[in-house]
Steps between C-alpha positions, in 0.01 A plus 500: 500500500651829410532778766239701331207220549648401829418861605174513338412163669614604857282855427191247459573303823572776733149679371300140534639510859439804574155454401446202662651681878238707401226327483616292825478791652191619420370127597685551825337807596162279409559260724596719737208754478240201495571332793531875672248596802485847598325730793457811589376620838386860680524547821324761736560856572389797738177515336275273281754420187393140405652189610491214263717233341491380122675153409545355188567121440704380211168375340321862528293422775477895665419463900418804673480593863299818601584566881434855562350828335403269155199522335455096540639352829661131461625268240368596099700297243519579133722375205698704270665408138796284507688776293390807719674263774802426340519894432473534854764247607755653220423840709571349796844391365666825591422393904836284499680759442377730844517453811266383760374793678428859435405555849747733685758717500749249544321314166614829315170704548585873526274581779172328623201543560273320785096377459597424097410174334682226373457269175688184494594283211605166465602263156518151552676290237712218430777718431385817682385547882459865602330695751520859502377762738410852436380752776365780344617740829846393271558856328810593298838390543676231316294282463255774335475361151423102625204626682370653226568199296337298768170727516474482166481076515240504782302741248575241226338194723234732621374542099578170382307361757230755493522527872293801510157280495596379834675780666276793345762718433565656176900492565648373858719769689796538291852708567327765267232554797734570765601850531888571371 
C-alpha cells in the first residue's frame, strides 16, 4: 500500500472511531439519564411559603407531597414524558460539579439572611448520587452564580412537573423575590 492510501485509509478509521465514541456516548448518557430519579423539596419559612416535595422515578411516575401552605395537602402523583425527564436529568448534570450546601457563610454565602426558605435537590443514578442544598437566606458571595444555577433547576422541576396544580402558586419563592 503506498503512503498516500495508507493515509487516506487511517483518515477513514480515525473518523469511524470517532463516530462510533460518539455515539457510545450519547448511549451512555441514555443509560444514564433513564435509570436517573430526581427530587426536589421546599422547606418552610417565616411566613406561609409552601412546603412540598416533587419526586420523579426513572419510569416517570411524578409523587408529590403537599405539607404546608399548598393548595392540595398530601400525596398527588402525575406522570410526565420520558423525554421532558431525560431533559431534566441532563439539567441536573451540572449538580456534580457543586458542592453540597449553599447554606452559610462558611459554604461561601456573602451574608445571610434568617426566616428564608430552602429547596433541596437530589439525582439518583447509577453513575450519579447527589444531594444539594440551597438556603435561599444564601445571598452573594462566591458561590453567587451556583445558586442561581440551582434556582433556576428547582424552577425547571417545578414546570416540568406542573407542580403548580398542587401547590397553587403561579411560581414558588425564587432568589428574584427576595429583596437584593
Amino acid at each position: 500500500m503506498n503512503a498516500r492510501a495508507d493515509g487516506s485509509v487511517r483518515a477513514v478509521l480515525l473518523a469511524a472511531l470517532s463516530s462510533m465514541a460518539a455515539a457510545c456516548s450519547v448511549a451512555q448518557q441514555r443509560a444514564e439519564s433513564d435509570d436517573a430519579a430526581f427530587a426536589l423539596q421546599r422547606t418552610a419559612c417565616f411566613g406561609d411559603c409552601p412546603v412540598y416535595s416533587v419526586a420523579v422515578e426513572a419510569e416517570g411516575h411524578v409523587i408529590c407531597i403537599g405539607s404546608e401552605h399548598t393548595r392540595e395537602l398530601g400525596v398527588r402523583t402525575s406522570r410526565i414524558e420520558p423525554q421532558v425527564r431525560r431533559r431534566i436529568v441532563e439539567a441536573l448534570r451540572v449538580l456534580a460539579s457543586m458542592q453540597n450546601s449553599y447554606e452559610f457563610e462558611k459554604d461561601g454565602c456573602g451574608r445571610t439572611w434568617t426566616d428564608q426558605p430552602s429547596v433541596m435537590l437530589s439525582v439518583h443514578s447509577s453513575r450519579m448520587d447527589k444531594h444539594v442544598v440551597l438556603y435561599y437566606g444564601c445571598q452573594g458571595g462566591r458561590v453567587a452564580d451556583d445558586t442561581r444555577k440551582i434556582d433556576a433547576l428547582a424552577r425547571e422541576i417545578d414546570e416540568a412537573v406542573a407542580s403548580q396544580r398542587w401547590t397553587g402558586l403561579a411560581h414558588p419563592p425564587t432568589l428574584a423575590d427576595l429583596p437584593q
